[in-house]
N, CA, C and O atoms as a printed pandas DataFrame, in Angstrom:
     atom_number atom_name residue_name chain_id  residue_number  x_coord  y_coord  z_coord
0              1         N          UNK        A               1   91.334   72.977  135.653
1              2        CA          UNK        A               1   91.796   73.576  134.413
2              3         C          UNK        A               1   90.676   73.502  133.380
3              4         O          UNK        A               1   89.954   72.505  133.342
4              5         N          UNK        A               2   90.554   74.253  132.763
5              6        CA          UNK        A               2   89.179   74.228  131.859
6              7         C          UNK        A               2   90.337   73.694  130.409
7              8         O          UNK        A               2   91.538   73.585  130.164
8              9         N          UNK        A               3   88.710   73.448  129.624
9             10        CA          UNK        A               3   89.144   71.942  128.230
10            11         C          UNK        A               3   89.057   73.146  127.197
11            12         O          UNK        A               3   88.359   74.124  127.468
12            13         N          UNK        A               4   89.705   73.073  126.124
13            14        CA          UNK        A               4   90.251   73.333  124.981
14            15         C          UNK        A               4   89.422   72.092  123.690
15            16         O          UNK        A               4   89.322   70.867  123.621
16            17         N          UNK        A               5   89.087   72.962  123.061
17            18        CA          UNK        A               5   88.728   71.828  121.727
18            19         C          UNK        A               5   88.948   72.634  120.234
19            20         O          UNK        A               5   88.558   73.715  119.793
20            21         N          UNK        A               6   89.760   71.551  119.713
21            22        CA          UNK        A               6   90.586   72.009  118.327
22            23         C          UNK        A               6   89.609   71.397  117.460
23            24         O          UNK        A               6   89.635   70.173  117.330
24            25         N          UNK        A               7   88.578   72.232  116.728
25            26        CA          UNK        A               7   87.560   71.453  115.256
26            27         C          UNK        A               7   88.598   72.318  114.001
27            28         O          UNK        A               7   88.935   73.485  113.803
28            29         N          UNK        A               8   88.819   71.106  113.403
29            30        CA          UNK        A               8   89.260   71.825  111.697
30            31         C          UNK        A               8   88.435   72.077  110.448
31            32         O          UNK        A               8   88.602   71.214  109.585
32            33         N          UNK        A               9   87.722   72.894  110.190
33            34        CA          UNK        A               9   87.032   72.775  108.964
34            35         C          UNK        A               9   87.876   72.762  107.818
35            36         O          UNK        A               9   88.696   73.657  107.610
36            37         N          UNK        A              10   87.658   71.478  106.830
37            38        CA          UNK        A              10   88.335   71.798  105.542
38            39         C          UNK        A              10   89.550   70.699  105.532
39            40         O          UNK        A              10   90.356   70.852  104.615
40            41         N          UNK        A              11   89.841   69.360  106.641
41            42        CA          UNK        A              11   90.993   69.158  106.432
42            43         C          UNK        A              11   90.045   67.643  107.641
43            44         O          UNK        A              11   89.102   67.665  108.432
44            45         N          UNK        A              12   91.147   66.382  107.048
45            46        CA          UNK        A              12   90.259   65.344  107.729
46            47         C          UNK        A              12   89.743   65.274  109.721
47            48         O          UNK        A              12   89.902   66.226  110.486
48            49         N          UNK        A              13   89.445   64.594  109.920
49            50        CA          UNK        A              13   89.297   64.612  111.503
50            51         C          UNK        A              13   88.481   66.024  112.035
51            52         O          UNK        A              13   88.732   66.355  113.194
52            53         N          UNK        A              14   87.682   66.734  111.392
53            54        CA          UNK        A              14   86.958   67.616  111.727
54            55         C          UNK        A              14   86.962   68.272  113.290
55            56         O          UNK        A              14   87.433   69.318  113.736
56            57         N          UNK        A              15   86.173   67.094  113.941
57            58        CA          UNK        A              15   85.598   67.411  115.228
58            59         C          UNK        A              15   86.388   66.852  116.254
59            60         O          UNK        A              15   86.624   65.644  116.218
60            61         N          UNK        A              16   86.977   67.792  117.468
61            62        CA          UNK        A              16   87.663   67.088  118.361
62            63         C          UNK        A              16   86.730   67.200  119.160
63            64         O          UNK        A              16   85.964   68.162  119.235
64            65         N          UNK        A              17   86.715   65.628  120.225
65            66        CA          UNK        A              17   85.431   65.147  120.379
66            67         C          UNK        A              17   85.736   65.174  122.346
67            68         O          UNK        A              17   84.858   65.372  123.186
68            69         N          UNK        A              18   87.494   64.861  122.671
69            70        CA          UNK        A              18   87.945   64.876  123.703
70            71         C          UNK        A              18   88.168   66.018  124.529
71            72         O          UNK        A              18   87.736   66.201  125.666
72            73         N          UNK        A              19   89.419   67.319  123.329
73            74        CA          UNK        A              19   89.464   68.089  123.854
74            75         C          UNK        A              19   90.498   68.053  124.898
75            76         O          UNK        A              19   90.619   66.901  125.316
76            77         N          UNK        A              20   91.312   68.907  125.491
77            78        CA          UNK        A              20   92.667   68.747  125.975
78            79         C          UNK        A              20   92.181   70.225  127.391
79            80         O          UNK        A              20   91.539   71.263  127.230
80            81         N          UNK        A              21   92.778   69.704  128.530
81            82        CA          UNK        A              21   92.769   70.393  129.544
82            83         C          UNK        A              21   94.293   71.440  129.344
83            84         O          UNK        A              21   95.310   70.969  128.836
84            85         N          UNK        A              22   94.230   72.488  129.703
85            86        CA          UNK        A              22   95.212   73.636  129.393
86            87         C          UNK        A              22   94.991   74.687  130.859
87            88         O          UNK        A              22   94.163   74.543  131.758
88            89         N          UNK        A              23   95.959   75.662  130.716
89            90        CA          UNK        A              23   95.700   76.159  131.747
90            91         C          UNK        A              23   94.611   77.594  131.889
91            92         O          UNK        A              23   93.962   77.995  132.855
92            93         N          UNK        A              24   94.759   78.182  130.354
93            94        CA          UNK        A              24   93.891   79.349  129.690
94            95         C          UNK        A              24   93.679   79.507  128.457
95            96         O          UNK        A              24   93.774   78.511  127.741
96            97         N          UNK        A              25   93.372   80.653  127.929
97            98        CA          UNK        A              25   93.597   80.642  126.584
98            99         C          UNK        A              25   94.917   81.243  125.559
99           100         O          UNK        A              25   95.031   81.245  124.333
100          101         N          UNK        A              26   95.893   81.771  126.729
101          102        CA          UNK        A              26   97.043   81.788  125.544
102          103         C          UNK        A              26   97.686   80.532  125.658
103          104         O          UNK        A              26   98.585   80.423  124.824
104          105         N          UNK        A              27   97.505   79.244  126.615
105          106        CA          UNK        A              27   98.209   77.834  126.069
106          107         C          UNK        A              27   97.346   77.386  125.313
107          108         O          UNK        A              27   97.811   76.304  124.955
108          109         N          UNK        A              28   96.365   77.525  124.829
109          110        CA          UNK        A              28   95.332   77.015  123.848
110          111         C          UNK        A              28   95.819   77.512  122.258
111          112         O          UNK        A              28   96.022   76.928  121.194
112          113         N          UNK        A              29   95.881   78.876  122.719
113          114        CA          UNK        A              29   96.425   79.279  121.474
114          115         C          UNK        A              29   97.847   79.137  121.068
115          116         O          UNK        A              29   98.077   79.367  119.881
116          117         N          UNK        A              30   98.763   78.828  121.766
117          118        CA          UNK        A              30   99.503   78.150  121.718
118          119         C          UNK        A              30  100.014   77.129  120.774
119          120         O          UNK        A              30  100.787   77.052  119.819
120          121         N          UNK        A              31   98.937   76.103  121.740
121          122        CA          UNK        A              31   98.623   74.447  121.098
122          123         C          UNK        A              31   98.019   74.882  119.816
123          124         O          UNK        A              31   98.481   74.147  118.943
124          125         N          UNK        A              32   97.284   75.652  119.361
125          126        CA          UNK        A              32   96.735   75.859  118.053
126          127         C          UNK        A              32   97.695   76.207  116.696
127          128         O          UNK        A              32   97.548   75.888  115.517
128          129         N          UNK        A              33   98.553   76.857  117.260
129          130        CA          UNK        A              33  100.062   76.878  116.590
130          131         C          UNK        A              33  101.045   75.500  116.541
131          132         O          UNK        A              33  101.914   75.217  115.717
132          133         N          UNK        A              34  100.662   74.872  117.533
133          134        CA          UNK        A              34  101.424   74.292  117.054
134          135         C          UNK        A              34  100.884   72.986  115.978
135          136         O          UNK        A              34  101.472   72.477  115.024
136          137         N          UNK        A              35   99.630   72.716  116.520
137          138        CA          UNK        A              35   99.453   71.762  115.892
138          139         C          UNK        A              35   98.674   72.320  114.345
139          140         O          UNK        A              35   97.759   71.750  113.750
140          141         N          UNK        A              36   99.407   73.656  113.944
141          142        CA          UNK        A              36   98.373   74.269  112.614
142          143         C          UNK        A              36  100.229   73.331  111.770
143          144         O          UNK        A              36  100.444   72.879  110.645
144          145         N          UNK        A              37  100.921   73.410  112.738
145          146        CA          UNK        A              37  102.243   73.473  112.330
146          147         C          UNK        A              37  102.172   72.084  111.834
147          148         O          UNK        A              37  102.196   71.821  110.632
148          149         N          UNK        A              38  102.088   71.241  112.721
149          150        CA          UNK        A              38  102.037   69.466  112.291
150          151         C          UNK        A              38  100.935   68.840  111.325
151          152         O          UNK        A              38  101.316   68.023  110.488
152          153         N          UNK        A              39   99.742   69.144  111.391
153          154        CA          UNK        A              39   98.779   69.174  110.420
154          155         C          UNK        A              39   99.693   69.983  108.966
155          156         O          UNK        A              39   99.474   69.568  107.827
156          157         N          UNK        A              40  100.331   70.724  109.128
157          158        CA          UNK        A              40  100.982   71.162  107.766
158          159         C          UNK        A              40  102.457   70.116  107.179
159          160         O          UNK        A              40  102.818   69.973  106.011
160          161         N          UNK        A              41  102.955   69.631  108.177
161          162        CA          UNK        A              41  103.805   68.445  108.335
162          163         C          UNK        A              41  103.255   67.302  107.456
163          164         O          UNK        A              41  103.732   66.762  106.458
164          165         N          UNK        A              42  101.749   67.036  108.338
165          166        CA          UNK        A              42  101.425   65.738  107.963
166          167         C          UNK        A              42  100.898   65.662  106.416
167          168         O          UNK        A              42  100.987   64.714  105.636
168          169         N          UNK        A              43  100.213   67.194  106.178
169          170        CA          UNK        A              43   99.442   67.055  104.976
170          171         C          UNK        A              43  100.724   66.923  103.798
171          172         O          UNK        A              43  100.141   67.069  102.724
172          173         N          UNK        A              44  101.980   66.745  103.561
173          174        CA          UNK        A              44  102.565   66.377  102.638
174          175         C          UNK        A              44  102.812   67.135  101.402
175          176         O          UNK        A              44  103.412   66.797  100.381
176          177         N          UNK        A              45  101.889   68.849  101.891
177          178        CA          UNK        A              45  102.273   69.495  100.452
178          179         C          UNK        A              45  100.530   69.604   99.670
179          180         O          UNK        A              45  100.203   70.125   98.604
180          181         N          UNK        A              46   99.650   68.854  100.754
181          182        CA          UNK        A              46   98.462   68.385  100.155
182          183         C          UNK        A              46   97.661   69.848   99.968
183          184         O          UNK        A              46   96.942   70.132   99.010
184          185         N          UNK        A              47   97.887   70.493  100.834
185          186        CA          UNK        A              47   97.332   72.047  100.761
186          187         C          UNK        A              47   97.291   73.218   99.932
187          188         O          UNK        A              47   96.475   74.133   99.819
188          189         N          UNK        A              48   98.599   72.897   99.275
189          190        CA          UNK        A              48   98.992   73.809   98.321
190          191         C          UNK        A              48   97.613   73.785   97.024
191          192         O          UNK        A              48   97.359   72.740   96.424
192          193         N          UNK        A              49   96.901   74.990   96.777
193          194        CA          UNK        A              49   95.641   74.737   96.074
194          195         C          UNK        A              49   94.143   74.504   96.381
195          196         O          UNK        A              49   93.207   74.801   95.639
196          197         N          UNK        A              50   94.068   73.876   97.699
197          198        CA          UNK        A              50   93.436   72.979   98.142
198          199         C          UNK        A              50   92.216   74.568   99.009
199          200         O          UNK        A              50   92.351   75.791   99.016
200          201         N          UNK        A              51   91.197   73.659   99.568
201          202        CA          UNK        A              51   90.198   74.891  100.388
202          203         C          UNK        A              51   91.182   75.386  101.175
203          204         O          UNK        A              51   92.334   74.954  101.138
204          205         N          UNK        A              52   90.697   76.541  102.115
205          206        CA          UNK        A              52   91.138   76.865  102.761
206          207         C          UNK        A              52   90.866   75.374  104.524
207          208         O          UNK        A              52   89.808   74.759  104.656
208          209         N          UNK        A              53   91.744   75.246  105.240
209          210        CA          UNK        A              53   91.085   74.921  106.925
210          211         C          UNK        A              53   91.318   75.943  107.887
211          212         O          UNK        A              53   92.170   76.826  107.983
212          213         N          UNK        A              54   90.878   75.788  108.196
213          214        CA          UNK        A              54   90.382   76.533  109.642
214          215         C          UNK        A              54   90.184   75.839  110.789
215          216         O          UNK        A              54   89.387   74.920  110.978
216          217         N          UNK        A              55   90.997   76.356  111.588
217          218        CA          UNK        A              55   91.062   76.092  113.344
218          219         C          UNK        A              55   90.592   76.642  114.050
219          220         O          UNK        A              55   90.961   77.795  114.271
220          221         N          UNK        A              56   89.687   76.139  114.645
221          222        CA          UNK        A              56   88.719   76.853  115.471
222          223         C          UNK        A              56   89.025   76.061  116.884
223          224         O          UNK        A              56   89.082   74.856  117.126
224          225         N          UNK        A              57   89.207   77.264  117.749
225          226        CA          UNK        A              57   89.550   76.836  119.111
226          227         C          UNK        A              57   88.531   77.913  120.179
227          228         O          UNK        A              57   88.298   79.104  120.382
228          229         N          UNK        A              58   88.070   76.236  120.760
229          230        CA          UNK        A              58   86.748   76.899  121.512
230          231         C          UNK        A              58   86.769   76.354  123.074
231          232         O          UNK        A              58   86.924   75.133  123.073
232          233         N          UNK        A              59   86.688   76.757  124.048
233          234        CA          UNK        A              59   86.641   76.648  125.128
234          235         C          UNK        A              59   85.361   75.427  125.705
235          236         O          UNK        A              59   84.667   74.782  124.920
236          237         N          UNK        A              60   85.296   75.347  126.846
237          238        CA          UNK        A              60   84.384   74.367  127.600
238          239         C          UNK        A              60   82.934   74.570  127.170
239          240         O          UNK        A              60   82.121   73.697  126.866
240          241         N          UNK        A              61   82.758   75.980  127.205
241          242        CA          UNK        A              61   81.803   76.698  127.134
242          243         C          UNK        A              61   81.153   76.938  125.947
243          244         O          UNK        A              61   80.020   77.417  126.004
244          245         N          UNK        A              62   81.860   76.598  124.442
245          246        CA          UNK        A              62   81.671   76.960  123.470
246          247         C          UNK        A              62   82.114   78.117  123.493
247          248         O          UNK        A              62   82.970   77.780  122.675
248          249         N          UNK        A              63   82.319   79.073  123.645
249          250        CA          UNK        A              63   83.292   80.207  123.184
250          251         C          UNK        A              63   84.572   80.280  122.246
251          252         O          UNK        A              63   85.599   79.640  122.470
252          253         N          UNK        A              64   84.424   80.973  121.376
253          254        CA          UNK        A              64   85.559   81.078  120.359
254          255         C          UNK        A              64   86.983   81.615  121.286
255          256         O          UNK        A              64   87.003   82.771  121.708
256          257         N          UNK        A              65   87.565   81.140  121.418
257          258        CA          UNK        A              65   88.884   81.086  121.629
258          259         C          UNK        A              65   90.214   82.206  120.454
259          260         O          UNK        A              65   90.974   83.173  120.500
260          261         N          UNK        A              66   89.679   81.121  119.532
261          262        CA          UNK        A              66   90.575   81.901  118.359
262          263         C          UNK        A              66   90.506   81.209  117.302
263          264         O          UNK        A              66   89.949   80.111  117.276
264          265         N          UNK        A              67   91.167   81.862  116.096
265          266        CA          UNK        A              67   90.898   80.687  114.760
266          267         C          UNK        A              67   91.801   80.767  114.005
267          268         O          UNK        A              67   92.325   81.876  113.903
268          269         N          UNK        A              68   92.085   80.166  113.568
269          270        CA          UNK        A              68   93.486   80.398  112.464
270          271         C          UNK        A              68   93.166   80.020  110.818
271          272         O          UNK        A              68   91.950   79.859  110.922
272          273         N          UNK        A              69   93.316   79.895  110.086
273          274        CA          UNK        A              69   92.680   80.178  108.731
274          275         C          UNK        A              69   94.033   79.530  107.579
275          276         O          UNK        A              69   94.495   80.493  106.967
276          277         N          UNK        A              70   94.583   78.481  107.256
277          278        CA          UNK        A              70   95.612   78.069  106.684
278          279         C          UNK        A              70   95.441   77.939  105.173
279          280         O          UNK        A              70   94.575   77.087  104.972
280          281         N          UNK        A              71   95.959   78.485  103.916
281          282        CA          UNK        A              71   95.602   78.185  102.964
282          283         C          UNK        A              71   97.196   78.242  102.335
283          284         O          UNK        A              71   98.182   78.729  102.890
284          285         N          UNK        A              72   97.123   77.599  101.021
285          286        CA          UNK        A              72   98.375   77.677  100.414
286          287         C          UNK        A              72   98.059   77.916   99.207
287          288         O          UNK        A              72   97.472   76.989   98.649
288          289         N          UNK        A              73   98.300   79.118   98.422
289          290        CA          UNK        A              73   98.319   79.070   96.865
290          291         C          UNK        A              73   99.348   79.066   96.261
291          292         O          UNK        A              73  100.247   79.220   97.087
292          293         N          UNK        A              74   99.801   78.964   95.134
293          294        CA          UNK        A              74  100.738   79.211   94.043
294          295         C          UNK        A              74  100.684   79.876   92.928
295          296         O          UNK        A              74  101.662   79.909   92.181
């Protein structure tokens, strides 16, 4: 199964360093949903205002995968 790696720009824990085995890239993108979802959980509201983060999901290879882009204004 090829590795998956979730880096966030803009939001703590930057660089994922492990990386998660998946089966392609729509369970990657997937997992990128979900965890844009829990990172929004955890941040407490902290976003609202705040930079934008960005999820960048990149394959074994370095290849962009996909990215997701989370911001909150008011």
């Amino acid at each position: 199964m090829p590795r998956y790696f979730f880096n966030v720009d803009g939001a703590p824990n930057p660089v994922d360093e492990d990386g998660i085995d998946l089966k392609g890239p729509e369970q990657a993108r997937d997992a990128a949903v979900t965890l844009a979802g829990e990172m929004l959980q955890d941040a407490d509201g902290r976003f609202w205002g705040g930079p934008a983060w960005r999820l960048n999901v990149i394959d074994e290879t370095g290849a962009t995968v996909c990215r997701l882009t989370i911001t909150g204004e008011t």
